[in-house]
C-alpha beads as a LAMMPS data file, in Angstrom:
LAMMPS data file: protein, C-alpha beads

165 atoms
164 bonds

1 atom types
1 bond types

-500.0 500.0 xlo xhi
-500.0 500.0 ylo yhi
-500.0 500.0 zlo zhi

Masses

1 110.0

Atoms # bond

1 1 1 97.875 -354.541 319.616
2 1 1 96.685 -358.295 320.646
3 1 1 94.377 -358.022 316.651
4 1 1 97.429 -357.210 315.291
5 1 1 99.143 -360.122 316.927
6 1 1 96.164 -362.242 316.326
7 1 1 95.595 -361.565 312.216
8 1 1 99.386 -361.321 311.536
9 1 1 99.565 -364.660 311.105
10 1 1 97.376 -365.328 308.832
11 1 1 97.630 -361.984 306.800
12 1 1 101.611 -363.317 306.136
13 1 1 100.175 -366.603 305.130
14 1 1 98.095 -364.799 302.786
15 1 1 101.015 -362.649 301.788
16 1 1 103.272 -365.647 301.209
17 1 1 100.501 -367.683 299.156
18 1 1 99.576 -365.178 297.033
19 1 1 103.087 -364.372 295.687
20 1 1 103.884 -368.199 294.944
21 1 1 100.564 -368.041 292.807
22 1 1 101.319 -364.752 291.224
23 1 1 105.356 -366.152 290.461
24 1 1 103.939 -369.305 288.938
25 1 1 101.756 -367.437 286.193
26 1 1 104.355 -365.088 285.950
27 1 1 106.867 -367.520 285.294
28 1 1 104.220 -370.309 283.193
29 1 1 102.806 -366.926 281.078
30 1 1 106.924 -366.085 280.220
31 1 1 107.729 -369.320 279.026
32 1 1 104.436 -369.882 276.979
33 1 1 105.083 -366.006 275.581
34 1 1 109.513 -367.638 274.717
35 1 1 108.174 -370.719 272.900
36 1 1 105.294 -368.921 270.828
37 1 1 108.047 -366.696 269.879
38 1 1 110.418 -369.148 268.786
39 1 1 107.200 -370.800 266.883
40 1 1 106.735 -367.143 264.826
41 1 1 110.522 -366.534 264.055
42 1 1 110.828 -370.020 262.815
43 1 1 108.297 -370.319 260.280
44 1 1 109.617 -367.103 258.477
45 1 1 113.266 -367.413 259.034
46 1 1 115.139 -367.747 255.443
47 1 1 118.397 -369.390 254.188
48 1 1 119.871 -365.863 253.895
49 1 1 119.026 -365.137 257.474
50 1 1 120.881 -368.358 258.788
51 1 1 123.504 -368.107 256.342
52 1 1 123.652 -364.410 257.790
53 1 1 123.681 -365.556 261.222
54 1 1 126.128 -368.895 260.620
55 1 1 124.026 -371.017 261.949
56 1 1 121.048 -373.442 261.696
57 1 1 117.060 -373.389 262.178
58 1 1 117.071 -375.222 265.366
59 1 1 119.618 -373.085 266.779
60 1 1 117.689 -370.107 266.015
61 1 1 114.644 -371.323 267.403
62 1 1 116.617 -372.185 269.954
63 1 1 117.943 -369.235 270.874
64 1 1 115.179 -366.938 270.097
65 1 1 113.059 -368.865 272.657
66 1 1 116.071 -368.659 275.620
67 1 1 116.219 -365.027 274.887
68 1 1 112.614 -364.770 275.330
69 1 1 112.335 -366.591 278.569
70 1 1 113.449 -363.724 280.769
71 1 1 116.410 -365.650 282.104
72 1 1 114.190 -368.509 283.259
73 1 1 116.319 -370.656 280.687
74 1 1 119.528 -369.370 280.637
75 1 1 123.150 -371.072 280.421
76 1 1 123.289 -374.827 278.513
77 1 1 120.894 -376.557 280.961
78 1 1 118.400 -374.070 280.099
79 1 1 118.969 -374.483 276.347
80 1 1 118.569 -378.560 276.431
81 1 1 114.951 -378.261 278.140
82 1 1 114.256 -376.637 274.950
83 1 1 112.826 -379.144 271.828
84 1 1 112.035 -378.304 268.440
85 1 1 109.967 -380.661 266.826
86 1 1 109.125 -380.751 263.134
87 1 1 105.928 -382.982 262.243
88 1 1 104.736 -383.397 258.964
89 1 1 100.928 -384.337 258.561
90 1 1 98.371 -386.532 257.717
91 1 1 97.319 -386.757 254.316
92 1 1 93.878 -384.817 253.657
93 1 1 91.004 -386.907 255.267
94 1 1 93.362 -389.183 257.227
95 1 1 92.466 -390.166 260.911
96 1 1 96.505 -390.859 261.754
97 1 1 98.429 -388.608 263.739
98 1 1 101.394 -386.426 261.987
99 1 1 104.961 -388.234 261.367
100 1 1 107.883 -386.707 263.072
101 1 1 110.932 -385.864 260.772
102 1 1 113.023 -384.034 262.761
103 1 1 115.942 -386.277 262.083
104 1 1 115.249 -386.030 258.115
105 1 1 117.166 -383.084 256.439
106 1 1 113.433 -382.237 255.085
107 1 1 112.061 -381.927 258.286
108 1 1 111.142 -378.239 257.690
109 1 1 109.625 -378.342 254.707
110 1 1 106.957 -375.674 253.630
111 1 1 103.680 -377.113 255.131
112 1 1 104.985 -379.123 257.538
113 1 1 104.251 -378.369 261.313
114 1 1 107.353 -376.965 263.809
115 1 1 106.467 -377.860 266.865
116 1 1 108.359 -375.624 269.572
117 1 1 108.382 -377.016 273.571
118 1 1 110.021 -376.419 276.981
119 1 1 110.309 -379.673 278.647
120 1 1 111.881 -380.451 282.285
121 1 1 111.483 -377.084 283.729
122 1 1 111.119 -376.774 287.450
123 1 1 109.927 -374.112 289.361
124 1 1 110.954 -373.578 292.838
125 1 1 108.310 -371.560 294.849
126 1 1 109.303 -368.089 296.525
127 1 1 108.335 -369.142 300.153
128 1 1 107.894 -372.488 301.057
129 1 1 103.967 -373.570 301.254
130 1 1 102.931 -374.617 304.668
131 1 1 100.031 -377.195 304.789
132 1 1 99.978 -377.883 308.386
133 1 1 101.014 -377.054 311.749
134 1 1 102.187 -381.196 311.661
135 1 1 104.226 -381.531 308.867
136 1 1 107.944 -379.298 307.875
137 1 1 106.999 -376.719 304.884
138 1 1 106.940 -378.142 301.226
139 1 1 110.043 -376.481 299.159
140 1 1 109.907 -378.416 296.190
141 1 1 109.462 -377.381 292.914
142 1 1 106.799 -377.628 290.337
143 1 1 107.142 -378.718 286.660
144 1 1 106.328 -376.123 284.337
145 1 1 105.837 -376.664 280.351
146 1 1 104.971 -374.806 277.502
147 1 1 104.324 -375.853 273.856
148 1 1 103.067 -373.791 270.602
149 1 1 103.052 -375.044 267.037
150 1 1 102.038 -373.543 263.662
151 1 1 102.629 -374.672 259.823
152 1 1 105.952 -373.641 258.544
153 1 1 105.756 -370.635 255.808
154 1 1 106.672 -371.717 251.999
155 1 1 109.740 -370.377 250.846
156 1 1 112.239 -370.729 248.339
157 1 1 115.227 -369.839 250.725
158 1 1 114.619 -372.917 253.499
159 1 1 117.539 -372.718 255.791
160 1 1 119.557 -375.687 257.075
161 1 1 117.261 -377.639 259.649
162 1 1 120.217 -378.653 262.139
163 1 1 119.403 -381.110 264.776
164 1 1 116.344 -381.613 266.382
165 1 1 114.942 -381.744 268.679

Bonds

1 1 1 2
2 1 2 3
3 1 3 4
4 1 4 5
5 1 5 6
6 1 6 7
7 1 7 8
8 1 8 9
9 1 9 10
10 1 10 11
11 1 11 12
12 1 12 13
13 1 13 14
14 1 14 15
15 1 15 16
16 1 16 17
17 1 17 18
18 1 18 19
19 1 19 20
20 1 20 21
21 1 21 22
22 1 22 23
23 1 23 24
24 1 24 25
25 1 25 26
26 1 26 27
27 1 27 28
28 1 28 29
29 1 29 30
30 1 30 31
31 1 31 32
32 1 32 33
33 1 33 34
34 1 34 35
35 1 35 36
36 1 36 37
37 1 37 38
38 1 38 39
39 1 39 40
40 1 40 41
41 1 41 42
42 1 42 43
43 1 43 44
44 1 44 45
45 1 45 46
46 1 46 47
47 1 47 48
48 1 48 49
49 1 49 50
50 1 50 51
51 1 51 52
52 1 52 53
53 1 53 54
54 1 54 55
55 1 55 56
56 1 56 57
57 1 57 58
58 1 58 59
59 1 59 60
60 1 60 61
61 1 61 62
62 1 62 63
63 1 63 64
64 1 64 65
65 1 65 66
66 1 66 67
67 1 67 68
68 1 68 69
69 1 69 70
70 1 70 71
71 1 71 72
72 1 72 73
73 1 73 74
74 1 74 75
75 1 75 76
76 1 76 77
77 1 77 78
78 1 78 79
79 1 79 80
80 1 80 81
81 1 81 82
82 1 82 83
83 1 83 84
84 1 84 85
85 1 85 86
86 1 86 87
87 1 87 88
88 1 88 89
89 1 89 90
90 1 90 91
91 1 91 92
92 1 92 93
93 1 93 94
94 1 94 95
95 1 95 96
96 1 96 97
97 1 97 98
98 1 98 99
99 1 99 100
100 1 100 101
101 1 101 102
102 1 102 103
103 1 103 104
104 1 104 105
105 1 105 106
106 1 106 107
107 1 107 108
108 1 108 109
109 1 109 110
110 1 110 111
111 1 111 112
112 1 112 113
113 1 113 114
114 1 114 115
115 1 115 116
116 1 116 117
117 1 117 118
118 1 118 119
119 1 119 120
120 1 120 121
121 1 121 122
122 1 122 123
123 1 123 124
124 1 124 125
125 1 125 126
126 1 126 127
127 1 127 128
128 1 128 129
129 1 129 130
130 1 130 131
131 1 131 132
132 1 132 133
133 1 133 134
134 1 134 135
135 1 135 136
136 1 136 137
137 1 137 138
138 1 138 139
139 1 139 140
140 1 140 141
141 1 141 142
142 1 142 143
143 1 143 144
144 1 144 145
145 1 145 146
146 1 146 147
147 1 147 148
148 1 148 149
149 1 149 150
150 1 150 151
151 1 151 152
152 1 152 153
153 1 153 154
154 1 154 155
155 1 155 156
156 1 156 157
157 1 157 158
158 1 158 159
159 1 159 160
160 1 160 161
161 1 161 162
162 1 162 163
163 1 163 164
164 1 164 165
């Protein structure tokens, strides 16, 4: 009874650490998984899909990536930490970094890079983290991001761009 009483303690600190870690690469390895979606279905989405669907590229992407973040970015405040870039680059041999044109109607042009992110995202931990016996437990909460990109897919369907980011 008194090791019990003695390693309890500790053991629950343990406990309590080890699921903050674990819900912070859950949480980081879902939103990395939502955006790398959006990045795939947005490079081969067609005009005839978005005409299909009523609705824009950005939207899509949009979408696709709040579906995928198992509810971590649900409602409207979840969709606005969500930006789609579109970036087109440097010319062959160039040193310069890649243009944005998101706000040209071009923007997602075959060859040109969409550039998919989850910005503003907090993550509040599970149990608060206790650093010493001094000081009240820590309950804030930790930014997350994610961010994938890839070249966007030639096609002669391109569907409306919408606004970015």
């Amino acid at each position: 009874m008194l090791e019990f009483t003695i390693t309890f303690l500790p053991m629950l600190v343990m406990v309590f650490y080890l699921l903050n870690v674990t819900w912070a690469i859950f949480a980081k390895s879902s939103l990395e998984y939502a955006v790398r979606a959006g990045v795939r279905y947005g490079i081969t989405v067609t005009g005839t899909q978005a005409k299909a669907a009523k609705s824009d590229l950005t939207t899509m992407v949009k979408t696709m990536v709040q579906n995928n973040a198992m509810g971590m970015l649900a409602g409207s405040s979840g969709l606005a930490k969500i930006k789609v870039n579109y970036l087109q680059p440097p010319a062959a041999g160039s040193s310069s970094a890649p243009t944005d044109v998101s706000t040209q109607s071009s923007g997602n042009s075959p060859g040109n890079v969409m550039q998919v992110s989850i910005q503003g995202f907090t993550l509040a931990p599970l149990a608060p983290r206790i650093f010493t016996w001094n000081q009240l437990p820590d309950k804030s909460a930790s930014p997350l991001s994610a961010i994938a990109a890839d070249l966007i897919e030639p096609s002669n369907d391109m569907p409306p761009i919408g606004t970015a980011p």
